[in-house]
N, C-alpha and C positions, 0 to 999 in steps of 0.2 A: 745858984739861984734856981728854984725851979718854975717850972711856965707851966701856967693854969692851965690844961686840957678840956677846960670847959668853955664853951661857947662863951665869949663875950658881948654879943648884943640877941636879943630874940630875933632877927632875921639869922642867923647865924647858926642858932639854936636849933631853927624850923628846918633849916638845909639838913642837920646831922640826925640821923636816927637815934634815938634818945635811949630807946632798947632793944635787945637778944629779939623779942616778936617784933618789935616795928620795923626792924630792918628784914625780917622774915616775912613780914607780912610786904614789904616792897620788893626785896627779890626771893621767893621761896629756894628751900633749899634744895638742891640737887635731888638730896639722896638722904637719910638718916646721918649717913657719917657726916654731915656737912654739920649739921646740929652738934654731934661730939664736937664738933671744932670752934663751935662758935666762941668760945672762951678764949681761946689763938687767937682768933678772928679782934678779937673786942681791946685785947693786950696789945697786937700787933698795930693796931690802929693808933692805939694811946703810945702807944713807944714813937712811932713817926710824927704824931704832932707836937710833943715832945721835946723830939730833935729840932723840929724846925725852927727857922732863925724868926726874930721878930720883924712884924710888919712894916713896912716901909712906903713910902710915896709907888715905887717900882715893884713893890713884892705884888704878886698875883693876891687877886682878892680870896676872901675865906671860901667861899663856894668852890671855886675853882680849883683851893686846894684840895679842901673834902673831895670835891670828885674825884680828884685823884690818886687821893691817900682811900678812897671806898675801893676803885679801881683795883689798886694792890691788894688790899686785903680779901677783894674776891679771888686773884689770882692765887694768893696764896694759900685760901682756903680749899680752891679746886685742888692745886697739889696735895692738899694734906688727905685731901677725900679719895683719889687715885688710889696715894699709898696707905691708905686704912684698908681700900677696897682691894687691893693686889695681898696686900698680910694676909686679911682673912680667906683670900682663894686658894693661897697658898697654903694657906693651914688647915682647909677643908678635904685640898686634895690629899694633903701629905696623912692625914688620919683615916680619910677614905682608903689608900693603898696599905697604912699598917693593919685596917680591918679587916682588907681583902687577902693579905696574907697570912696573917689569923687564920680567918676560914679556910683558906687553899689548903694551910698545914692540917689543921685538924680533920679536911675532908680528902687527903691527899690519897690515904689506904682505900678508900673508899670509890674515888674517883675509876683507880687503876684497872680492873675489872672492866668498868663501863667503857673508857679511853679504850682497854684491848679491843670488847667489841666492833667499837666503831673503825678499829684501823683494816680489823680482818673484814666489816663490811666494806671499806674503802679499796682493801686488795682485789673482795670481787668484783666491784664495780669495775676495775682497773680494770681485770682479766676482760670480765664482757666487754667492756668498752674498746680493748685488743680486739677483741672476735669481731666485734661488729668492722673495724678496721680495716681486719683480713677480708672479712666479706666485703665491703666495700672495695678494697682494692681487685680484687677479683672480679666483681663485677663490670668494675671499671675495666679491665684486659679483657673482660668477654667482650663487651659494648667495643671494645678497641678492636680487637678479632673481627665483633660481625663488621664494624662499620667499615674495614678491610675488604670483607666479604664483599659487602653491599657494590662498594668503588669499581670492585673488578669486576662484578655482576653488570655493571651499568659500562663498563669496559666494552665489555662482551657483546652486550647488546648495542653501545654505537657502531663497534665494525662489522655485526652483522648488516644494520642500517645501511650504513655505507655502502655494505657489500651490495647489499641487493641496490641499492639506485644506480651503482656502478654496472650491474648489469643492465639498470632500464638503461641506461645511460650510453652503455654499449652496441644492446638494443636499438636502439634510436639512431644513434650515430649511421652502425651498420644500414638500416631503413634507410636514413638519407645517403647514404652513399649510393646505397643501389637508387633512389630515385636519383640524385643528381647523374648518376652516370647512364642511365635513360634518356634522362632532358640530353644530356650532353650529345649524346648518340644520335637523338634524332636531329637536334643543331645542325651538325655534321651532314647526314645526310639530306638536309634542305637547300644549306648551304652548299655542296656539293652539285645539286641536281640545278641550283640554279646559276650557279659558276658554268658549269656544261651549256647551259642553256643559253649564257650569255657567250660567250665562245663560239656557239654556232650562229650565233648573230654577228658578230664580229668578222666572221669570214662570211657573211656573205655579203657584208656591208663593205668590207674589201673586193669583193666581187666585183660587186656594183659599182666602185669607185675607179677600178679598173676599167669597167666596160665603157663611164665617162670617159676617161680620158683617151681612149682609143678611138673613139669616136669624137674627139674633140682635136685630135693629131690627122685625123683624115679629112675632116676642116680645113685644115692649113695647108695642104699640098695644095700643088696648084694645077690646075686642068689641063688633061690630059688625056687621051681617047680611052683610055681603061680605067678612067678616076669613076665615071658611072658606073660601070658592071663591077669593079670592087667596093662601092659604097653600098650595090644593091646586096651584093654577097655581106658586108658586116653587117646590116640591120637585119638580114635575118637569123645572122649568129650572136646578135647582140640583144634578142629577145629574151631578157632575163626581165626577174621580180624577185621580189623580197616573197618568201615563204617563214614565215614565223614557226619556232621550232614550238614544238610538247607545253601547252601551260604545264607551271609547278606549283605547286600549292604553297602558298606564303601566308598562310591565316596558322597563328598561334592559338591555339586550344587550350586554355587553362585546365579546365574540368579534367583533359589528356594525364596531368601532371599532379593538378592539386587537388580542385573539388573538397570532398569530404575525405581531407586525407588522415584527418587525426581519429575519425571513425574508421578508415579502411587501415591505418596503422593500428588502430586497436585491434580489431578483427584478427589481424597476421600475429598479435603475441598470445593469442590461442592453443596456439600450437608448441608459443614459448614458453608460456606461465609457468612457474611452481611457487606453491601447489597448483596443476590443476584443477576445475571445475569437477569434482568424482558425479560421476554417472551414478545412479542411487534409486534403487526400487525398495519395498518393502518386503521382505520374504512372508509368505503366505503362512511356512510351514510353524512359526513364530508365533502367529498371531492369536490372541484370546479369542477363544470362541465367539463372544460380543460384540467382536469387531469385524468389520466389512471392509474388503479393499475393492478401489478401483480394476480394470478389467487389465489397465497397464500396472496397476500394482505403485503408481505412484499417489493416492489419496486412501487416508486411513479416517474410518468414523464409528462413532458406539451406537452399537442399536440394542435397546435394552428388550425387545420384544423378538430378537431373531429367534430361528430354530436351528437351535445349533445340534440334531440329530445328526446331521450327514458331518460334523465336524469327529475326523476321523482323532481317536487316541495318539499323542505325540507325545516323548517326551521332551522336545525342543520347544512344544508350546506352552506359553504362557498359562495359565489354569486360573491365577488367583488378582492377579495385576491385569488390567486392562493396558495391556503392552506389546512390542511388537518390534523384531529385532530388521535392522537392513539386511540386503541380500549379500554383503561381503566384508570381512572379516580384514583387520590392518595388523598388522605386528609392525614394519617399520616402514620409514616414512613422512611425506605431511599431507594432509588429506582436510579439503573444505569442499562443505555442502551446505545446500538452506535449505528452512524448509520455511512454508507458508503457514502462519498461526492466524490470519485474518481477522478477526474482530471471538474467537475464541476465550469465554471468559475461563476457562482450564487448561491446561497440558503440559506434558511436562515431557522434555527433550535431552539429550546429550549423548552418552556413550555407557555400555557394560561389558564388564568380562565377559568371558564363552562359557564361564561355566559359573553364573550367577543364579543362584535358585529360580526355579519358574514357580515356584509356590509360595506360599506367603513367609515371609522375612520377618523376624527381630526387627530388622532397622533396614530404610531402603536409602541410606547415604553413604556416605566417600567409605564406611567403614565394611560394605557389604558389597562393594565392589561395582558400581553405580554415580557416574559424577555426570550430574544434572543440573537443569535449571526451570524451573515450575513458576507457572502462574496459576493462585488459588485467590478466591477472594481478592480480586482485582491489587496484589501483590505480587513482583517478581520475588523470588527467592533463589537463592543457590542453596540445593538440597548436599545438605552438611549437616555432619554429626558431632555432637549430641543433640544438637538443634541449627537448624534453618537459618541461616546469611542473607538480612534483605537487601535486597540490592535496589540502588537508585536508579530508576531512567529519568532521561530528561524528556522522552514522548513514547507514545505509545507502540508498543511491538509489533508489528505486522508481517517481516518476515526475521526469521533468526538464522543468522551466520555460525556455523560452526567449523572452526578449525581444530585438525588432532595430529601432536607434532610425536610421533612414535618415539625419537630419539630422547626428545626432553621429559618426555612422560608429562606433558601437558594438555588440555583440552579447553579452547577459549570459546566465550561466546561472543557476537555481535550483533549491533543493529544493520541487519544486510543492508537496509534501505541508505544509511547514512554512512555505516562501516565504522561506527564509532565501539569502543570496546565493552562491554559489559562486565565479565565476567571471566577468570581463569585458575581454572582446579590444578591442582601439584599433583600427581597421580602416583608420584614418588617408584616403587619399582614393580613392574606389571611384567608376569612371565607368562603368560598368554594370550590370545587375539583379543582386543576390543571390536566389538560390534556397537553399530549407530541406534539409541535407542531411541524408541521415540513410546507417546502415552497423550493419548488425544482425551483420556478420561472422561465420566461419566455424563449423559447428557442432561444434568442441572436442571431437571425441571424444564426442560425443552429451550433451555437458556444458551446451551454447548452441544449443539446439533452440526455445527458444521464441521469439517474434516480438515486433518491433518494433511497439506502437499507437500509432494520434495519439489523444491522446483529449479528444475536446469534452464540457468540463465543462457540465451540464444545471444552468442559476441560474434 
């Protein structure tokens, strides 16, 4: 017998989608292929209600079962749509790769040619890209090398640190030793003078304690025709008195011992220093025509109106530079001197070879044998070649330090006022005397009129 697939009452009817669109139009489909299916879809449906046993008191009602026989036939549709969708990718790729092997063969001869190119531009890439490598690595052992350098450079310079405070330190010690063993000395002899002093007190205050009781024993006898004329005889041997010996001085004197002693411990390492304070005039025989010195030879200034007829022919002197050499000559050594630039808005200072042009120069920096430092146009500079090193202060220059370390072939400058460092030239290898240069330059419109001092600090 077979079972009618048709809805049996119009509620029943209205539950079940009647067509391929009404049921499309209640769940649209996926995808295209879901549509290819819908004929599965519609069979698969009528096959289950089909099978199904007839209704009963207990059998679920007709909705319920529709829902669930629609249920499956979406489930089953989904699958069918997957695998229509996985065929066709499959069969898109697998033609895609017979095409592209198609073309590979046909364009294979073709290819070969261009492939070599690019493998010989690949070789040289390789190569440079080696070179850069090697360069690399090498600079990386150089940077290894300096920073080597640098370590032991900065080596160098803690134990010379060391060194020199070990000698203040020495210094200092030795200083206090000789004042403590001063104070101690005179201790001693105070002490001493007043030990004496007390001593001679001592005996005579035993004296006097004697001469009580002798007179206090002649008391106690008892009278007797000779007790008067021996009592009159001991009071006039018993005329004694206390005689105080020598005042000693017992008043401590600081001012003796301390006072101003870390000013008068300064003063005594005068004698200690190195470098010492260099002595420093300006030699005459040096100097530009234009320039005028002091009568001590220590203040240098430009006069653009002088008469420089009596200024005799030198070859030592300047001619073309308004400049002007010290009166002594270093080869080795370490040698510091200042000099006063006071509110000067030009000059320019440091050290030259013995046999630097006195005439006019190429170039007047490190490379002409000349290592300076210049103010021009309210700029410090370190006069360096091919061009000028501004250097930063943190205030204004007033007097300039300069230290010249013969051994190192160095030349520093300073702020003398604060002693802070400015400035230091490599003078790398110098085989004859440096002389102290100095250049107070031109008077600026009557702006740099004032003069160049050396000035010897008074310690």
């Amino acid at each position: 017998m077979k079972h009618n697939i048709c809805p049996s009452t119009p509620a029943e009817s209205a539950l079940i989608p009647k067509t391929l669109a009404d049921r499309n139009r209640i769940d649209p489909p996926v995808s295209p292929a879901i549509n290819r299916c819908c004929r599965l879809k519609q069979l698969t449906s009528c096959q289950l209600k089909s099978s199904a046993p007839p209704l009963s008191a207990h059998t679920p009602s007709l909705s319920t079962l529709n829902g669930f026989i629609y249920s499956q036939v979406r489930l089953r549709t989904l699958i069918c749509a997957c695998q229509y969708i996985f065929s066709c990718s499959f069969s898109l790729r697998f033609t895609g790769m017979n095409q592209n092997h198609y073309k590979g063969t046909n364009n294979n001869n073709c290819s070969k040619s261009l492939l070599s190119d690019q493998k010989e531009k690949l070789i040289q890439a390789i190569k440079r890209i080696k070179h850069e490598v090697d360069e690399c690595r090498e600079a990386g052992r150089k940077t290894f090398i300096e920073s080597l350098g640098v370590e032991n450079s900065f080596d160098v310079l803690k134990r010379e640190v060391r060194s020199e405070f070990e000698n203040l330190h020495r210094f200092l010690d030795e200083e206090e030793c000789k004042d403590l063993e001063r104070l101690q000395r005179e201790r001693q002899k105070q002490v001493k003078q007043l030990k004496e002093r007390e001593k001679k007190i001592a005996a005579q205050a035993t004296d006097l304690e004697t001469a009580i009781y002798v007179l206090n024993k002649k008391l106690t006898e008892e009278d007797h025709p000779k007790l008067l004329r021996e009592i009159q005889d001991l009071i006039k041997r018993s005329q004694v008195s206390f005689k105080p010996p020598a005042e000693v001085g017992t008043e401590v004197r600081s001012g003796q011992f301390v006072g101003p002693i870390q000013y008068r411990i300064w003063k005594h390492m005068k004698s200690w220093l190195y470098p010492s304070i260099t002595s420093m005039t300006f030699d005459p025989e040096t100097a530009h025509p234009n320039l005028s010195l002091s009568k001590s030879c220590t203040s240098v200034w430009f006069e653009e109106d002088k008469d420089t007829k009596d200024c005799q022919p030198n070859p030592q002197r300047f001619h073309y530079y308004y400049s002007v050499f010290g009166n002594q000559s270093f080869t080795t050594g370490r040698h510091y001197w200042e000099v006063e630039v006071g509110r000067k808005t030009a000059w320019r200072l440091g050290v030259a070879r013995a046999d630097v042009p006195r005439g006019e120069m190429d170039a007047t920096g490190t490379s002409s044998g000349i290592w300076t430092m210049a103010m021009k146009g309210g700029s410090v500079v370190a006069c360096t070649d091919p061009e000028p090193t501004k250097v930063n202060v943190s205030s204004r220059l007033v007097r300039i330090g300069l230290f010249l370390d013969c051994e190192k072939e160095e030349v520093s400058f300073y702020n003398a006022v604060t002693m802070s460092p400015i400035y230091t030239f490599s003078m790398e290898y110098v085989d004859v005397a440096l002389f102290p240069f100095f250049n107070p330059c031109d008077a600026d419109e009557g702006r740099n009129v004032a003069a160049l001092t050396i000035f010897n600090p008074s310690i």
